[in-house]
N, C-alpha and C positions, 0 to 999 in steps of 0.2 A: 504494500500500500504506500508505505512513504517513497521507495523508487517511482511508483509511478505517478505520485504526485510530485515530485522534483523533476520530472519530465514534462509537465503540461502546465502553460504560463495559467491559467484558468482553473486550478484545481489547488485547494489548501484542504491540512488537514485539521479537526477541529482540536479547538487547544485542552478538552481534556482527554484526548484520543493520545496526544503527543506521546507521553508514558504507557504504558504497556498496559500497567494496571487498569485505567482509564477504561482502555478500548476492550481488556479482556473482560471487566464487568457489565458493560454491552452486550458484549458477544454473547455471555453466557445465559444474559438475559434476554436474548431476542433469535434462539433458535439453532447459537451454533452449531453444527457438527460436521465431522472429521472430512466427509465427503462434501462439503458444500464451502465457495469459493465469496468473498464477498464482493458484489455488484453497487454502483452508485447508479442513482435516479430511480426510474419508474422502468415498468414495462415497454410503456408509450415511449418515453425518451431515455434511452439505457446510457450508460457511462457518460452523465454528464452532471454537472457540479463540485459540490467540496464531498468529501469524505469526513462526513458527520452522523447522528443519529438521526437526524430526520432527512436525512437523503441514502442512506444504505440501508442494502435485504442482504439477504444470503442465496446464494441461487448456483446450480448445480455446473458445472464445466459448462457442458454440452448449453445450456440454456446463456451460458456466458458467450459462446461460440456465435451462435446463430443469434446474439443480441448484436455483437459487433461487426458481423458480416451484414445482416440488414440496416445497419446504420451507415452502411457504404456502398450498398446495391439498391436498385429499385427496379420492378420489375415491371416486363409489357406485355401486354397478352400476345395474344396471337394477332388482334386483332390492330396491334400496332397503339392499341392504348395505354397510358400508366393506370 
């Protein structure tokens, strides 16, 4: 989480998350476990904002996968429409 918020000018992390304790007293309280990756934003708009409690879930690889590959594709029927 902290690497990838030191890579995007648009992403902080929340300042009681900074410490470890912080962030693992969240975690433990909103669902963590061992198979599951933590996600910022919504469904609707996936990996955007700060890395805080009211903007992350936990959500599974695969759901991590195909959140940021549709945030970089969009698709056209056949019929040549979006």
């Amino acid at each position: 989480m902290k690497n990838r918020a030191k890579k995007r000018v648009d992403c902080n992390i929340h300042p009681t998350w900074v410490k470890f304790e912080g962030f693992r007293e969240w975690a433990l309280e909103n669902g963590y476990e061992d198979n599951l990756v933590i996600g910022r934003g919504t469904r609707a708009n996936p990996d955007t904002g700060d890395y805080c409690p009211t903007n992350a879930r936990w959500i599974t690889s695969q759901q991590n996968i195909e959140e940021s590959l549709a945030k970089h594709h969009f698709f056209i029927s056949p019929e040549g429409l979006l």
